[in-house]
C-alpha positions in Angstrom: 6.2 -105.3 6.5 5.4 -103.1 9.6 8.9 -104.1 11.3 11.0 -103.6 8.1 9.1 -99.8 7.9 9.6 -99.0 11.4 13.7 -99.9 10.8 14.0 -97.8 7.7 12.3 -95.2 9.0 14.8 -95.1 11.8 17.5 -95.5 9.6 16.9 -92.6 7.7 16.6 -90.1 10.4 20.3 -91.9 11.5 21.2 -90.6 8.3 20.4 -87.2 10.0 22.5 -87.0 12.7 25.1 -88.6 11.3 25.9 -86.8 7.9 29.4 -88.3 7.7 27.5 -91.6 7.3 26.1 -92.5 3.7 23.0 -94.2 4.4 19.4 -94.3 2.4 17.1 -92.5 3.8 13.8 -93.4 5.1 10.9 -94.0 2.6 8.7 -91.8 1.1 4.6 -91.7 1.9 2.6 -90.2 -0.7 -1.2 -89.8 -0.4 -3.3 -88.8 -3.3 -7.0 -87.9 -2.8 -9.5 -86.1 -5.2 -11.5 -84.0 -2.2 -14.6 -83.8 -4.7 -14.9 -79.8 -5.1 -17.6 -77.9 -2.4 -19.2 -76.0 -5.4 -20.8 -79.8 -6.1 -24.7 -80.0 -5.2 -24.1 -83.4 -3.6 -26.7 -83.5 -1.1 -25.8 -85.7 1.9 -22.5 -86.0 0.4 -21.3 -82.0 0.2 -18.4 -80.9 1.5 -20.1 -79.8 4.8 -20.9 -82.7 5.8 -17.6 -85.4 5.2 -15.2 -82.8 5.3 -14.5 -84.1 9.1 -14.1 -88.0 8.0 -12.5 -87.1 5.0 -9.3 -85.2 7.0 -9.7 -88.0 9.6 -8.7 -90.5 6.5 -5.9 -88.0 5.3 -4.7 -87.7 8.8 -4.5 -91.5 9.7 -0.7 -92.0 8.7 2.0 -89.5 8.4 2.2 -88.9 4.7 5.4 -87.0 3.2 3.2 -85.7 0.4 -0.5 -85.3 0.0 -1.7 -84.4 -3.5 -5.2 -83.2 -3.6 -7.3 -82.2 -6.3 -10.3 -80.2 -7.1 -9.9 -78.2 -3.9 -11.4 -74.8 -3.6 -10.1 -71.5 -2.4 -12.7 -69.2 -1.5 -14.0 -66.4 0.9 -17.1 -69.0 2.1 -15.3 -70.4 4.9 -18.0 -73.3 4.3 -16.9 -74.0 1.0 -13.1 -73.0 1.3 -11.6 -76.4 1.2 -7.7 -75.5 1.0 -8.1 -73.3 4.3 -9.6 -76.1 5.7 -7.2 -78.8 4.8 -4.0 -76.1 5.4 -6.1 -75.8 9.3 -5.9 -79.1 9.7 -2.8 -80.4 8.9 -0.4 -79.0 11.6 3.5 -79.6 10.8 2.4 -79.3 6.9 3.7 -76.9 4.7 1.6 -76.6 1.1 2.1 -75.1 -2.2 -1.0 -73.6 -4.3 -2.4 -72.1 -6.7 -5.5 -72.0 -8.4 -5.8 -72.8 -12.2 -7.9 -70.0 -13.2 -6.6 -66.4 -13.6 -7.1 -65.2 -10.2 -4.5 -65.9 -7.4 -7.8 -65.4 -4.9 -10.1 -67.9 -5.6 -10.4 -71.0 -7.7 -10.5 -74.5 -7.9 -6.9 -76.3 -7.9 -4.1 -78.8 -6.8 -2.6 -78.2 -3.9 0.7 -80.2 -2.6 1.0 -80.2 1.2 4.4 -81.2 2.4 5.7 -82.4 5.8 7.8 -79.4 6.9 9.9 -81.3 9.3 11.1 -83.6 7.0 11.3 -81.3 3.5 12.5 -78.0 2.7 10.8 -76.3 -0.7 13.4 -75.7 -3.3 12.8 -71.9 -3.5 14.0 -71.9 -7.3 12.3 -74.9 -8.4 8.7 -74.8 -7.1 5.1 -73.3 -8.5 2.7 -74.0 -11.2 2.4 -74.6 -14.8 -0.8 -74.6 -17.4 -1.4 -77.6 -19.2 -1.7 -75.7 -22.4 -0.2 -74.1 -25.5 1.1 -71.4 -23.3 2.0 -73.2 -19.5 3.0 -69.7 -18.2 -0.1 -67.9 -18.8 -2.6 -68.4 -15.8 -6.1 -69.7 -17.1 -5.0 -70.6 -20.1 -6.7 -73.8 -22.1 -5.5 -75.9 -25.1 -6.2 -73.5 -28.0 -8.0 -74.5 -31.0 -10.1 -77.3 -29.3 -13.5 -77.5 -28.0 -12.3 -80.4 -25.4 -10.8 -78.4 -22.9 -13.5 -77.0 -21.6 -11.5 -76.0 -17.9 -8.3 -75.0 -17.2 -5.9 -77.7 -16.3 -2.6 -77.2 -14.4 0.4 -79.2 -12.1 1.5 -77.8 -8.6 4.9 -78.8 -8.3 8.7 -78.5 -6.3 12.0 -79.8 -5.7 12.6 -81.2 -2.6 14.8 -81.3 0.3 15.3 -83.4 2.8 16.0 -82.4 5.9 17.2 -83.3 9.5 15.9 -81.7 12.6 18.6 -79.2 12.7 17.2 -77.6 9.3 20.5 -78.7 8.1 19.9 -81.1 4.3 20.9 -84.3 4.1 21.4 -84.3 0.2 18.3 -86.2 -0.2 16.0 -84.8 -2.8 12.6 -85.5 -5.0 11.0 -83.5 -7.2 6.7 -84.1 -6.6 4.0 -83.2 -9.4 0.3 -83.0 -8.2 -2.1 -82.7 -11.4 -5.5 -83.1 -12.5 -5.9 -83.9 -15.7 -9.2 -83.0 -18.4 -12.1 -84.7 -17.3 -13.3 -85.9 -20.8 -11.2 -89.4 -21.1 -10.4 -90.1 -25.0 -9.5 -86.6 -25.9 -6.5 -85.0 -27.7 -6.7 -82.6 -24.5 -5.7 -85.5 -22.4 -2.9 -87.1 -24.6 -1.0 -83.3 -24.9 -1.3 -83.4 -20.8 0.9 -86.2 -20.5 3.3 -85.5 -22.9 3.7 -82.0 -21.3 4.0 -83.1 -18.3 6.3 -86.3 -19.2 8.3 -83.9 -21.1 9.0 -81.7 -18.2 9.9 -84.1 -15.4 13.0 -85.6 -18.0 13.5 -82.0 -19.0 14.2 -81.5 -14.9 17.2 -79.3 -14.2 18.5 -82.0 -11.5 18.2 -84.9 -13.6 19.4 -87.4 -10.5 16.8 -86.6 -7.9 14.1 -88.8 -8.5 10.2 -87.3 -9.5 7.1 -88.6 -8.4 3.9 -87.9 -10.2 0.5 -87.9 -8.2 -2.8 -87.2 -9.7 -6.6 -87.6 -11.3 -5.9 -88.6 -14.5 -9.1 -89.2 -15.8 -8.0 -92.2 -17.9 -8.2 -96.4 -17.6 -4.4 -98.0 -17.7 -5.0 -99.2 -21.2 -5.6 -95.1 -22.4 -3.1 -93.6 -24.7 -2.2 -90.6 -21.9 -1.4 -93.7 -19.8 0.4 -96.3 -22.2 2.4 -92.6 -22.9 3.7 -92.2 -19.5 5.2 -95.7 -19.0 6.9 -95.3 -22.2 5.1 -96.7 -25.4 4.9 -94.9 -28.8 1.3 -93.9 -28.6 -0.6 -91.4 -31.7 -1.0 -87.7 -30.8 -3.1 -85.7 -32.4 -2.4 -87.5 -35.5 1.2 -88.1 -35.0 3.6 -91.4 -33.7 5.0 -89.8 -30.6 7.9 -91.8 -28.6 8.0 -90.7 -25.1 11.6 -89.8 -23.9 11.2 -91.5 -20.9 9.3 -94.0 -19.3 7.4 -93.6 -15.6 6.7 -96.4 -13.4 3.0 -97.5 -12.0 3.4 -97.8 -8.0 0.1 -99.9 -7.9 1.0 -101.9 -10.6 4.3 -102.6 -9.2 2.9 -103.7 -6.0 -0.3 -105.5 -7.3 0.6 -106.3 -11.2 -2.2 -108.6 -11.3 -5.1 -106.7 -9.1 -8.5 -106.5 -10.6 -10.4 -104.3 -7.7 -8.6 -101.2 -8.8 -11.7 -98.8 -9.0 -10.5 -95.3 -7.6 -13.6 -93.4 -8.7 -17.1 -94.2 -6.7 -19.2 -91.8 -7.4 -20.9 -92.5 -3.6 -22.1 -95.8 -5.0 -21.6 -98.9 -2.6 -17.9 -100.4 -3.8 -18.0 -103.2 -6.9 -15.0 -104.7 -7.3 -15.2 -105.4 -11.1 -16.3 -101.6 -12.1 -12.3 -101.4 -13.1 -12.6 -97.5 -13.4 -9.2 -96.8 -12.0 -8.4 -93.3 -13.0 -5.8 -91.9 -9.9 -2.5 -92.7 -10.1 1.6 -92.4 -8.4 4.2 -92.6 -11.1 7.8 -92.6 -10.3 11.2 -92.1 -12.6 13.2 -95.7 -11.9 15.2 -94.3 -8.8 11.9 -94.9 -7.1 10.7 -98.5 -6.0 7.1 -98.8 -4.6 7.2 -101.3 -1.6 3.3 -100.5 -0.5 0.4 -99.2 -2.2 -3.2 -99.2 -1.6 -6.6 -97.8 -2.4 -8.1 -97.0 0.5 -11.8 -97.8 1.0 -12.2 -96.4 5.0 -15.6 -95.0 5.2 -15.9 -93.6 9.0 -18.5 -93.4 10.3 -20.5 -95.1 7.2 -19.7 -92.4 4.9 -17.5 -92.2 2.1 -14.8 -89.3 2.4 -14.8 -88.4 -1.2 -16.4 -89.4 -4.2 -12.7 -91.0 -5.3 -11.2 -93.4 -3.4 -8.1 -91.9 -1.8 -5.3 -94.2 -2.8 -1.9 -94.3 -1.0 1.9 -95.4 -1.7 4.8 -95.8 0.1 8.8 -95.3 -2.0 12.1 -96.4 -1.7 15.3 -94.8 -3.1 16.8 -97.3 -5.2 20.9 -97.3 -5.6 
């Protein structure tokens, strides 16, 4: 598997330097990790003190994307988790922007981005509520007592590009989310179909979408069974999905039983099945690698998720 990377990835940058020459370009990487947020009274486990492992485990391939969630933006260099991921990820670029109503501080999703291989579409990029009203920052599902925290998905088209700047017509759009934490919920059905809705609503319907994110729900939860395209009940209602997404684990490992994602600092068991962190794809994407990723330098546990990892391939 290692060889056959190592050639595509040279193949794709060919691509590059040769735009005359139609060829697929190299795979995608795509890291998702919920940091755990530094407002958490974790003892031995705050921020402060795994923040280090935690970027060394983030750090240890050369991911396209890294979706993160939970991440703080604050004045307590301490506690400001985006500054210190954006510090320590030279040759990223990120988007970002926290969920509340304040553009200054706040808990959200940032997407980082390798900046020598993407290019930000600077029309189709930014952030959008998971509620009745997506353009409204801070805004909740109305009319619920569920949604107890604003919930929202950092997003962008992308570019590909080649070292000259120049694109290579390459593109992919990438979600990063977090859904509600309370799994079960009405709140969490109306994410998906939100957010399933907008990636087929996307304005360049061939690029393909990735989605990355905490979803807070098992595989066999309605928000789930929704986003791979079965007629699930909303709020009441037979909903059909208008498209259908694709499970990158599940493609890779369709029979897997150690698929816990969430930890909670507690020594790994294999058959706790709580696998709650996904990548989803449109069809134009095939997942050739996947993995949840139990590294613990040093002894210690980067997160209280398991970070879990995925690597694409255009598909003609």
């Amino acid at each position: 598997m290692k060889i056959i990377m190592i050639c595509l990835l040279m193949i794709g940058f060919a691509s590059c330097s040769e735009p005359s020459v139609v060829i697929d370009p190299a795979p995608i990487e795509v890291l998702s990790i919920n940091v755990r947020t530094s407002n958490a009274s974790d003892g031995d486990n705050s921020w402060i003190y795994r923040r280090d492992i935690m970027m060394e485990v983030v750090k240890s391939r050369n991911y396209d994307f890294i979706g993160a969630q939970e991440v703080i933006l604050t004045s307590n260099a301490d506690r400001n988790q985006y500054q210190f991921m954006a510090d320590n990820l030279p040759g990223y670029s990120s988007l970002f922007r926290p969920r509340g109503s304040s553009e200054a501080s706040g808990e959200g999703t940032p997407l980082f981005y390798r900046n020598d291989r993407w290019e930000a579409d600077a029309a189709e990029q930014g952030t959008f509520w998971l509620s009745h009203t997506p353009d409204v920052p801070g805004s909740i599902w109305e009319g619920t007592d569920q949604s107890q925290y604003p919930r929202i998905v950092t997003y962008s088209l992308f570019h590909e590009i080649c070292a000259k700047r120049k694109r290579t017509g390459f593109t992919v759009y990438v979600y990063n989310t977090h859904f509600d934490h309370v799994r079960g919920t009405i709140v969490q059905e109306k994410e998906a179909e939100m957010i399933l809705n907008r990636i087929f609503e996307r304005q360049s319907q061939s690029s393909p979408a990735i989605l990355i994110g905490d979803l807070n729900a098992h595989e066999a939860d309605r928000p789930i069974l929704f986003l791979k395209g079965q007629t699930v009940t909303i709020d009441g209602k037979t909903t059909t999905p208008p498209m259908a997404l694709i499970d990158s684990f599940r493609v890779v490992h369709p029979d897997e039983t150690d698929i816990a994602t969430i930890h909670h600092y507690l020594p790994h068991n294999p058959t706790s099945g709580r696998k709650i962190d996904y990548f989803f794809s449109t069809s134009n994407l095939i997942a050739i690698d996947a993995k949840i990723i139990h590294d613990k330098p040093e002894g210690r546990f980067p997160s209280d998720h398991y970070p879990i990892r995925a690597t694409l391939h255009y598909r003609q």
